[in-house]
BABADO-12041 format. One record per residue (C-alpha): residue in three letters; x, y, z. Coordinates in Angstrom, 1 decimal, always signed. Example, Ala and Ser with C-alpha at 12.3 -4.5 7.8 and 13.67 -1.06 7.14 Angstrom:
   resn        X        Y        Z
    ala    +12.3     -4.5     +7.8
    ser    +13.7     -1.1     +7.1
# end
This chain:
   resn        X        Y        Z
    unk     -9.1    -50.7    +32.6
    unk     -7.7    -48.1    +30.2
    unk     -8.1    -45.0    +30.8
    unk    -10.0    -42.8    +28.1
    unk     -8.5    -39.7    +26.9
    unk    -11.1    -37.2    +26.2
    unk     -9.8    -34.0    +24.2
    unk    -11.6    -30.8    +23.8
    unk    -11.6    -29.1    +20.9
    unk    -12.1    -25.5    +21.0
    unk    -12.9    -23.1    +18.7
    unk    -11.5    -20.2    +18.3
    unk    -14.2    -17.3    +17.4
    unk    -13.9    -15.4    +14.2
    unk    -12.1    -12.2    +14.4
    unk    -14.0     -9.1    +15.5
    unk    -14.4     -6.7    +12.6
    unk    -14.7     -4.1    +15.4
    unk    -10.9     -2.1    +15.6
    unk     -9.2     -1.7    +19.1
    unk     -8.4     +1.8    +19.8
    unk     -4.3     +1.3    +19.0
    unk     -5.6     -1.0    +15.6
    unk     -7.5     +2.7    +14.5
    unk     -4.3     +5.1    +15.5
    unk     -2.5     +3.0    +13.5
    unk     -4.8     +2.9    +10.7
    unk     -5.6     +6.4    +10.8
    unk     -1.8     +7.0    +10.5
    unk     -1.3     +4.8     +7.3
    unk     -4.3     +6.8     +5.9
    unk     -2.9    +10.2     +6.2
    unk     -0.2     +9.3     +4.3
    unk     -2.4     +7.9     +1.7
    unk     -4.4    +11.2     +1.8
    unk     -0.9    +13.0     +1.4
    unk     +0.0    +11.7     -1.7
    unk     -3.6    +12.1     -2.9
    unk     -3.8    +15.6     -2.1
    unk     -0.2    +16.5     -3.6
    unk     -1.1    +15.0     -7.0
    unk     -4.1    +16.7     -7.3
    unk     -3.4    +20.3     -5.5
    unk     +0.0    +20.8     -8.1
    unk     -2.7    +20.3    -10.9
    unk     -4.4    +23.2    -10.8
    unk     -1.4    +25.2     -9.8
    unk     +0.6    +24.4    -13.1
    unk     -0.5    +27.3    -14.6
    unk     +0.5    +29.8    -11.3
    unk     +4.0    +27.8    -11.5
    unk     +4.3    +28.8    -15.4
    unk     +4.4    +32.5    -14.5
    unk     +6.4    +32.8    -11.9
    unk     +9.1    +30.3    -13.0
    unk     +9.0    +31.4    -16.6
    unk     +8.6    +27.6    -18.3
    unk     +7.5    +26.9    -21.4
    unk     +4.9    +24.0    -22.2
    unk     +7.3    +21.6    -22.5
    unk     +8.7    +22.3    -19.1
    unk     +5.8    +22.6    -17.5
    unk     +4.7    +19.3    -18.5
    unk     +7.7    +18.0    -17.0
    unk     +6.2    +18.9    -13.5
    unk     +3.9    +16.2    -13.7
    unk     +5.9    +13.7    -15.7
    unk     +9.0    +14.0    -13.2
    unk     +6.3    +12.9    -10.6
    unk     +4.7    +10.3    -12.5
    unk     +8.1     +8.6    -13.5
    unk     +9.4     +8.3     -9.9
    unk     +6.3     +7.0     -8.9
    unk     +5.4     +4.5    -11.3
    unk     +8.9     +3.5    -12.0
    unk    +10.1     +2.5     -8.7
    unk     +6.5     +1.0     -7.1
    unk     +7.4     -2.6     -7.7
    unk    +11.1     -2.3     -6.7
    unk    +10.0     +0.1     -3.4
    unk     +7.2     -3.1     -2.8
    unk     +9.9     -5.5     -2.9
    unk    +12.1     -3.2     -0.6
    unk     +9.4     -3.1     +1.9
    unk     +9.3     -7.1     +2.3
    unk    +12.7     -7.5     +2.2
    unk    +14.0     -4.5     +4.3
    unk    +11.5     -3.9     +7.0
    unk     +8.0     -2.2     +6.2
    unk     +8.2     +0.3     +9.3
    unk    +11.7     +1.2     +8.7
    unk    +10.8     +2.2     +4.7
    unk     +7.5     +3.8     +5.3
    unk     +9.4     +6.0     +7.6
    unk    +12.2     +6.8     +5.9
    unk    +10.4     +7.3     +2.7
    unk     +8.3     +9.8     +4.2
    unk    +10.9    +11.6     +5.8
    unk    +12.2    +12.4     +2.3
    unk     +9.1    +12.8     +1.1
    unk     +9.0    +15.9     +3.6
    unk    +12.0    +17.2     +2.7
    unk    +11.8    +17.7     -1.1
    unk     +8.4    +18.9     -0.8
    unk    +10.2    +21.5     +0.9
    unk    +12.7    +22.0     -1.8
    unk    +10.2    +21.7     -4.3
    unk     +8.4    +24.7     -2.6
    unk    +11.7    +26.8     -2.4
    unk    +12.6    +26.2     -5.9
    unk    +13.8    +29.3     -7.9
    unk    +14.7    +27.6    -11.6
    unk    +12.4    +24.9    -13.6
    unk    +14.8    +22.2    -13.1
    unk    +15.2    +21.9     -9.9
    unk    +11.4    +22.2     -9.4
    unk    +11.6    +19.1    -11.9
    unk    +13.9    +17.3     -9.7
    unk    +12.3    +17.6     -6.6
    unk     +9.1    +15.7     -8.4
    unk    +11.1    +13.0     -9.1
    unk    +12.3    +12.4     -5.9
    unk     +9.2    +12.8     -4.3
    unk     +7.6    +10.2     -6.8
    unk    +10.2     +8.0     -6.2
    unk     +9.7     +8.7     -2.3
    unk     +5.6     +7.9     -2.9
    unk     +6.7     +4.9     -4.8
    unk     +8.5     +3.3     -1.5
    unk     +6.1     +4.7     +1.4
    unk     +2.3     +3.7     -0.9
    unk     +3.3     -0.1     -0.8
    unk     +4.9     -0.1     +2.3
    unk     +1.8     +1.3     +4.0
    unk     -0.3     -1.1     +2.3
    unk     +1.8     -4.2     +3.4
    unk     +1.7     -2.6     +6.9
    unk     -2.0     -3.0     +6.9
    unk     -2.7     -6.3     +5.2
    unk     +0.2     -8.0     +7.2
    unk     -1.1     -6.2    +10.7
    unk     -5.0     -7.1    +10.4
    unk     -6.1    -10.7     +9.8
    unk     -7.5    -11.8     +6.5
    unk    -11.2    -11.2     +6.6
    unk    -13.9     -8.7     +7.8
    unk    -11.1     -6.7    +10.0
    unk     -8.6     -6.3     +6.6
    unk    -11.2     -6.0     +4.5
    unk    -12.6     -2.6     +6.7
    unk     -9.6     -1.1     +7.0
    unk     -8.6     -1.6     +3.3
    unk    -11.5     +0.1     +2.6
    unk    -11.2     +3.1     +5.3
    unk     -7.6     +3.7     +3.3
    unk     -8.9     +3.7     +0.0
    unk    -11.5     +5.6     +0.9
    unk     -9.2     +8.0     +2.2
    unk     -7.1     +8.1     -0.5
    unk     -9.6     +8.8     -2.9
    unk    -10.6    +11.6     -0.4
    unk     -7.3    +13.2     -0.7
    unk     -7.8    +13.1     -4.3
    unk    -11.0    +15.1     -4.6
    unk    -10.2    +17.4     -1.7
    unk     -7.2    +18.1     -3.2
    unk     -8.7    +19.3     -6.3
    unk    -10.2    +22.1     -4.0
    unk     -7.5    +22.8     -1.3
    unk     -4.9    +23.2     -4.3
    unk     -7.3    +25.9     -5.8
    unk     -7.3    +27.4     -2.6
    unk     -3.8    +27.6     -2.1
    unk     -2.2    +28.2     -5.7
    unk     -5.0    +31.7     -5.4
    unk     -2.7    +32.5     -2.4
    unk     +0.9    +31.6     -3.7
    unk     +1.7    +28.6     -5.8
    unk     +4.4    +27.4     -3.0
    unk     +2.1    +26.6     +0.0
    unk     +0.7    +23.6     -2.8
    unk     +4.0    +22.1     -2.0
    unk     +4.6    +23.5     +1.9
    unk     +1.3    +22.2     +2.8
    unk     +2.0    +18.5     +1.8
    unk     +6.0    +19.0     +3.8
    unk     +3.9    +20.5     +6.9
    unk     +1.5    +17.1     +6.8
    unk     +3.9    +14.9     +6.2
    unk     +6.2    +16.3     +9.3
    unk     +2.5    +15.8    +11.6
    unk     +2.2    +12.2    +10.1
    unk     +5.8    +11.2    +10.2
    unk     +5.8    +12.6    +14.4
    unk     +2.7    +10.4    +14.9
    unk     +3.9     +7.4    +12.9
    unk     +7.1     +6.6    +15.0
    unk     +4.8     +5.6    +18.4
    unk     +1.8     +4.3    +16.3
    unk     +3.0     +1.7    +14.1
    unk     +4.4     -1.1    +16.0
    unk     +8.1     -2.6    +15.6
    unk     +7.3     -6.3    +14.2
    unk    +10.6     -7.5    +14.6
    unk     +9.6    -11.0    +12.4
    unk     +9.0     -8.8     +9.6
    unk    +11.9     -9.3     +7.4
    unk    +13.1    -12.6     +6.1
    unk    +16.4    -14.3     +6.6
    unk    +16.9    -14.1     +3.0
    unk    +17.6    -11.0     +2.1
    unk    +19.7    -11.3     -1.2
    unk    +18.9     -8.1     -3.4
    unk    +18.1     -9.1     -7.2
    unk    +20.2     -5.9     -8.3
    unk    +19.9     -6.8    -12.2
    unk    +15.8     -7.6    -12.0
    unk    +15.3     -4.1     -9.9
    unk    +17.2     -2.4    -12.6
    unk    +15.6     -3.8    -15.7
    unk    +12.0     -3.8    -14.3
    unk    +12.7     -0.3    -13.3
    unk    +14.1     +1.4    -16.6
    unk    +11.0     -1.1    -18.7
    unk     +8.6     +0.8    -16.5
    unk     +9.8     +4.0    -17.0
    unk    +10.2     +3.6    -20.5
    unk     +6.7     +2.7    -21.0
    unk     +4.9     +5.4    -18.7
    unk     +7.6     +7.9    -20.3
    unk     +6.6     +6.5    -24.0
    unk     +2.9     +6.5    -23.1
    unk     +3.1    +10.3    -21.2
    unk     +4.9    +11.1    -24.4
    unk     +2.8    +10.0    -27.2
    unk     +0.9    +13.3    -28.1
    unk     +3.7    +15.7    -27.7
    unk     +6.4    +14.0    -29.8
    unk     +6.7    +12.3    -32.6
    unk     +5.0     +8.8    -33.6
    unk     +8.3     +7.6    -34.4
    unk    +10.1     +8.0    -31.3
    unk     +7.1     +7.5    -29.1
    unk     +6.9     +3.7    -30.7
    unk    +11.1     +3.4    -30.2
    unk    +10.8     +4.0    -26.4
    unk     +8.3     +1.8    -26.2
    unk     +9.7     -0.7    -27.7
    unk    +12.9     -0.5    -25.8
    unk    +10.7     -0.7    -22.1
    unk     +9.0     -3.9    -23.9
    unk    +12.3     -5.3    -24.5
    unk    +13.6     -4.6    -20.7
    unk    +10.4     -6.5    -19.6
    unk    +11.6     -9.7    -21.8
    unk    +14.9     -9.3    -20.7
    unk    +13.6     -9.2    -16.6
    unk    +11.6    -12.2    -17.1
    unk    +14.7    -14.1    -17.9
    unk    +16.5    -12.9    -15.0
    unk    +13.6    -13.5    -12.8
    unk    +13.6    -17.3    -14.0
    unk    +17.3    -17.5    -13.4
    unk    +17.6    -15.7    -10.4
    unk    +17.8    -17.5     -6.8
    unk    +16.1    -14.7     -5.1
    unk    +13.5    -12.9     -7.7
    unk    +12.3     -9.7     -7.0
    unk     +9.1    -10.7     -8.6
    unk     +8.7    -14.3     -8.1
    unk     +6.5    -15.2    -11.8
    unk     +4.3    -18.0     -9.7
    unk     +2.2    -14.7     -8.4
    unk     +1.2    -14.1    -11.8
    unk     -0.8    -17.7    -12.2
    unk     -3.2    -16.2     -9.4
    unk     -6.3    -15.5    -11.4
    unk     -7.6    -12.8     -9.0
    unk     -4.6    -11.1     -8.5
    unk     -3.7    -10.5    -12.4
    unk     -8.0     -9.6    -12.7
    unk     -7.5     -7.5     -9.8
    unk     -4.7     -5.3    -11.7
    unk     -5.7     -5.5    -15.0
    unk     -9.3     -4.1    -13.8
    unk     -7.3     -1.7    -11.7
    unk     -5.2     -0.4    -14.9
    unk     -8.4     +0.1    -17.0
    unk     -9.9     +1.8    -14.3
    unk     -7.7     +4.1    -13.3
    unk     -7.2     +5.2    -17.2
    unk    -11.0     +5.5    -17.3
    unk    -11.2     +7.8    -14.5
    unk     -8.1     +9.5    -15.3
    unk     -9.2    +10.0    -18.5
    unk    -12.5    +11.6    -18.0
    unk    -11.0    +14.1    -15.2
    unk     -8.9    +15.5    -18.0
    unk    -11.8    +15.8    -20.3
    unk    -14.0    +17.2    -17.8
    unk    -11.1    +19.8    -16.7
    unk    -10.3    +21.0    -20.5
    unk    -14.3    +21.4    -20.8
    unk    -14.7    +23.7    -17.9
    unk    -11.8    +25.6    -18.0
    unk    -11.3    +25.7    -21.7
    unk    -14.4    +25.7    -23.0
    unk    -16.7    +27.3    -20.1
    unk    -14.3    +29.3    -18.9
    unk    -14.3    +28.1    -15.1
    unk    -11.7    +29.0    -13.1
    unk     -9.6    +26.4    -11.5
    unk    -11.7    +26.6     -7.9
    unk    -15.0    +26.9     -9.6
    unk    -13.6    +23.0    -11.6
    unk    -12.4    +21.8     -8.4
    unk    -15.8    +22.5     -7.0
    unk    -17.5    +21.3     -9.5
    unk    -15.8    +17.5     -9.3
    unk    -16.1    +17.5     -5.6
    unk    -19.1    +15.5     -5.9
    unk    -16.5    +12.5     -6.9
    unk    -15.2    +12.5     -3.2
    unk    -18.5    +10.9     -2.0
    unk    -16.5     +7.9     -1.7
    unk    -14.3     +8.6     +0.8
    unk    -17.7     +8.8     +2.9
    unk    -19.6     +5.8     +1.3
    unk    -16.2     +3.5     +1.0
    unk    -15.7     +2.9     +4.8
    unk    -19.6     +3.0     +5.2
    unk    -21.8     +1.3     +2.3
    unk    -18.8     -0.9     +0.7
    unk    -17.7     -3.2     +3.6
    unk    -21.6     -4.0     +4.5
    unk    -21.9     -4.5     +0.3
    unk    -18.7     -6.8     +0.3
    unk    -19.9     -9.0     +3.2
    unk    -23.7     -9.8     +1.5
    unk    -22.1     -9.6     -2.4
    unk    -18.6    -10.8     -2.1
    unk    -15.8     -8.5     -3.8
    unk    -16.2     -9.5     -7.3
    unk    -19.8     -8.8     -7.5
    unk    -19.3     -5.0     -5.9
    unk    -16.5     -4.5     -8.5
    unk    -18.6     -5.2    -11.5
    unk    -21.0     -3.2     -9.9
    unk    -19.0     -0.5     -9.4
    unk    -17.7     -0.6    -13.3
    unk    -20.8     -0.5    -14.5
    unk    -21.6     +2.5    -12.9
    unk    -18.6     +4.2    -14.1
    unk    -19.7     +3.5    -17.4
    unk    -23.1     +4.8    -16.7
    unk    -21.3     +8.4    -15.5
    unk    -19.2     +8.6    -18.6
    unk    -22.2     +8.1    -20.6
    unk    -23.9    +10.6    -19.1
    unk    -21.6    +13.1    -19.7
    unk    -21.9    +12.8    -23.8
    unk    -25.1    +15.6    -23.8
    unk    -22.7    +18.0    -22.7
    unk    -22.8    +21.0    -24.8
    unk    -21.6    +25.1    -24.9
    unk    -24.1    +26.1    -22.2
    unk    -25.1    +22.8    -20.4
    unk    -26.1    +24.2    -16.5
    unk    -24.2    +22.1    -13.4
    unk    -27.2    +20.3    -12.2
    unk    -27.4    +18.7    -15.2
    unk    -23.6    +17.5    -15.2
    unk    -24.1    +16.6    -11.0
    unk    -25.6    +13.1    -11.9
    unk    -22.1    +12.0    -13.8
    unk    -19.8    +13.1    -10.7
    unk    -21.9    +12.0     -8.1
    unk    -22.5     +8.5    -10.3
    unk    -18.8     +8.1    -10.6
    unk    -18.2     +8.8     -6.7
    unk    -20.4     +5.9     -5.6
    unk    -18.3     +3.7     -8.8
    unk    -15.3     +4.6     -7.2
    unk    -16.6     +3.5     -3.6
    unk    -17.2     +0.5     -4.6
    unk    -14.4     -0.6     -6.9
    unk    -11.4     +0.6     -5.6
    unk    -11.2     -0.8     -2.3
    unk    -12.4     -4.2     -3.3
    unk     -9.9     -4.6     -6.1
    unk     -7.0     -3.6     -3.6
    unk     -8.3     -6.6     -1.4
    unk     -8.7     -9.0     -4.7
    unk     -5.4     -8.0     -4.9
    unk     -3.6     -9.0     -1.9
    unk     -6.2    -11.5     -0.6
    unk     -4.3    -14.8     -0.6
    unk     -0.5    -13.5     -1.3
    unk     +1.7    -14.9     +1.3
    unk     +3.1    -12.2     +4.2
    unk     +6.4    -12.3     +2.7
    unk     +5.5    -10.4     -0.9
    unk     +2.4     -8.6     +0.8
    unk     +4.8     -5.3     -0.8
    unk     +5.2     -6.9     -3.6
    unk     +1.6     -7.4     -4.0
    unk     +0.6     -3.7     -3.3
    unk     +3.4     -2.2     -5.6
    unk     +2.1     -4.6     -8.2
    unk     -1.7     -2.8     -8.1
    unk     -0.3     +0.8     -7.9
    unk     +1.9     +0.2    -10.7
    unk     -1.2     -0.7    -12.9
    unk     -2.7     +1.6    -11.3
    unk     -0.4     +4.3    -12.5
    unk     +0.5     +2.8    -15.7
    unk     -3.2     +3.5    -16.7
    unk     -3.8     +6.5    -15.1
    unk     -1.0     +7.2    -17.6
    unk     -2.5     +5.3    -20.5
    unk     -5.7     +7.2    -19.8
    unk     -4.1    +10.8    -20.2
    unk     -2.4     +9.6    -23.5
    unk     -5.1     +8.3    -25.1
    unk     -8.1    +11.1    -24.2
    unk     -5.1    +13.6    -25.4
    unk     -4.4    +11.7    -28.7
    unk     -7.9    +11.7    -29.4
    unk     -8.8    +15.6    -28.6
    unk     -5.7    +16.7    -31.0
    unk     -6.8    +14.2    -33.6
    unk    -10.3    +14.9    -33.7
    unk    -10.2    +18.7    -32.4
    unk    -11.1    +20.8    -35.5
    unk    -10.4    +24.0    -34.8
    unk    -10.0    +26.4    -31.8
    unk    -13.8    +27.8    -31.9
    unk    -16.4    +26.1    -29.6
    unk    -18.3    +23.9    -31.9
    unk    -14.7    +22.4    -32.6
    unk    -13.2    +21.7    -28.6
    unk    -16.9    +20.4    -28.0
    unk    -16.6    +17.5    -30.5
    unk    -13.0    +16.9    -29.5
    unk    -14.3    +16.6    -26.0
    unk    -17.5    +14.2    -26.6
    unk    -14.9    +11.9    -28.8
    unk    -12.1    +11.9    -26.2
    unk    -15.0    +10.5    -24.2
    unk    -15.1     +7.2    -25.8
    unk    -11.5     +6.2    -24.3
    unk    -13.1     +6.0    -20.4
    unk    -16.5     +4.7    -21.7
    unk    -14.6     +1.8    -23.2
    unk    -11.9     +1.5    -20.4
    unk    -14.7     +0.9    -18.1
    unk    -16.0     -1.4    -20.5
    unk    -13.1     -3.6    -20.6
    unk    -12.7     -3.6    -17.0
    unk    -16.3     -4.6    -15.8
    unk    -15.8     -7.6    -18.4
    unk    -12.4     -8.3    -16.9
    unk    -13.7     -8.5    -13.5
    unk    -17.0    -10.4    -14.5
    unk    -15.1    -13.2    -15.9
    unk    -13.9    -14.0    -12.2
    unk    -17.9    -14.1    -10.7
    unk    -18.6    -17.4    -10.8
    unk    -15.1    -17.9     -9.5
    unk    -15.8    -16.6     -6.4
    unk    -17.0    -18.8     -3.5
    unk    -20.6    -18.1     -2.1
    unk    -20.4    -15.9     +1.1
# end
């Protein structure tokens, strides 16, 4: 008689979404630095004007201490995703952070504009490196599902936390002396960096065998980016003329890299990641809202402070309300995500934000707080349940090996229309501004409003189109 082979099949059980202890330090690591770079955006905000006086710049300058920032940061995020896959993500989130610390230093010890100006731009570029490579550390260390998806939305949380906190701790800190805004982020960074070395684990399989460097795409992508945000962070201070040139020229460079990338035999963006239909959704969504919300906090600040007279503390206070997400993110999204799916939280979300902006268009010369509360509260919960969903839309499904390519793909949309967003509300309040009296910044304001309502717009009907896409949970 033959013998009959009986195999057992078993199952392996769905990962836990529950964290292990290690899983959270590790997490809670990668979040702090998220928090970092949220908080030093938003704390050197409000201390531009503190900075003016004591370093003498003009408005040009001054302007400059943002753009340096915003250069680095969006310039290099695709080439400093890429670097992370290619180069180790450990090794580049540390050593990005590391000089992160120390021209935050040198930013705070500056005695001249200029090197004030430089220090941004390294620090941007540092941001640029470490933001990916944090990202990748956590989609490539937590399996796809219920445990990526929670600590995705713990870290965006977070980051939008450091955002609105900052706001506040910057107003705090520029009251005392403007240089603590940039010694406070060095000091966090040196307590983060300490704790990252033991925390994040050495994955020695991390990097590929092929490493080749695709020198000529870095470069190209990198100077058509940098062209564009510059053209775009440019567009209401200089002429129409030169604004459209340099665009132009970074639309050129992005030609030109698309015809390296199909040449070259080791792409740093390989173009096949672009025929994912969530992925380029995800992004797109993510541009338009990020120059929605970017857009209405600049409104918002010019109406306070300019019109009402709010000191910077009082504005910081006032927007606090926004931070509810980094409360109802980790808490109310992940349960919304597992009965909705993503796409259906995302339109949700967008649809709020429109609903805040709205809200906001009664404003008027004497409108009381409570009555502006419902728009920044509205817009926290919008931002709870958008952003974190579209950073998973955005890497769900991209292969381990371009997980940092993935990531610096969203924050470069991400900053390209936090960008777009400032340009546009500006153009509009200078175009539409008549006169300096109150009547006049009020209609400027409620005009400029229009570019978020209609960002938001655009992005819940990006993000719609992909619903029915979506498989049933």
């Amino acid at each position: 008689m033959g013998e009959i082979l009986v195999t057992t099949v078993v199952e392996r059980p769905a990962p836990s979404p529950r964290l292990t202890p290690r899983a959270w330090g590790m997490l809670l690591v990668l979040c702090g630095a998220i928090f970092l770079e949220g908080i030093n955006v938003a704390m050197l905000n409000v201390a531009l004007p503190a900075i003016r006086a004591d370093l003498g710049l003009t408005t040009g300058e001054l302007q400059w201490v943002i753009s340096a920032y915003v250069l680095g940061y969006g310039g290099f995020m695709l080439v400093g995703g890429r670097a992370a896959d290619l180069f180790g993500r450990r090794r580049m989130f540390l050593a990005w952070l590391a000089v992160f610390l120390v021209v935050s230093a040198l930013g705070g010890m500056a005695g001249e504009g200029w090197t004030l100006i430089a220090a941004r731009f390294v620090a941007g570029v540092a941001a640029a490196v470490m933001t990916p490579a944090g990202l990748s550390i956590i989609t490539t260390s937590f399996p796809e599902g219920p445990q990526r998806n929670r600590a995705l939305l713990v870290y965006s949380g977070t980051a939008a936390g450091g955002f609105s906190l900052g706001l506040v701790l910057g107003g705090l800190l520029a009251a005392v002396n403007w240089r603590l805004v940039l010694f406070a982020p060095a000091v966090l960074a040196l307590v983060i960096l300490a704790l990252a070395v033991p925390l994040i684990p050495k994955t020695p399989a991390e990097r590929p065998a092929d490493r080749r460097v695709d020198v000529w795409g870095a470069l190209t992508i990198t100077a058509a980016i940098m062209l564009l945000v510059l053209g775009v962070e440019r567009a209401a201070h200089v002429e129409i003329g030169w604004t459209a040139a340099i665009v132009a020229a970074g639309l050129a460079l992005i030609a030109l890299f698309v015809v390296i990338e199909r040449r070259s035999p080791a792409p740093l963006l390989r173009l096949g990641i672009l025929r994912s239909g969530p992925l380029v959704r995800a992004n797109l969504a993510g541009l338009l809202f990020a120059g929605a919300f970017f857009g209405f906090q600049f409104i918002a600040v010019l109406y306070l402070q300019e019109l009402r007279g709010w000191s910077s503390l009082e504005t910081s206070l006032a927007m606090l309300a926004i931070g509810a997400d980094a409360v109802l993110a980790p808490t109310l999204t992940p349960r919304l995500v597992d009965r909705f799916g993503n796409a259906k939280v995302i339109v949700g979300g967008l649809v709020l934000a429109v609903l805040s902006y709205a809200l906001f268009l009664p404003i008027g010369t004497d409108t009381v707080y409570p009555a502006m509360f419902p728009t920044m509260i509205i817009l926290g919960v919008a931002f709870a349940l958008a952003y974190g969903p579209l950073t998973i839309v955005a890497t769900e499904g991209v292969e381990e090996s371009e997980q940092g390519l993935a990531g610096g793909l969203l924050y470069t949309s991400f900053q390209f229309g936090a960008a777009l967003g400032l340009a546009a509300s500006t153009a509009v309040i200078v175009a539409v501004t008549d006169g300096s009296d109150p009547a006049g910044l009020l209609g400027g304001y409620r005009a400029a409003l229009a570019v978020p309502i209609a960002a938001a717009v655009l992005a819940a009907v990006v993000s719609a189109s992909g619903l029915r896409k979506e498989p049933v949970r």
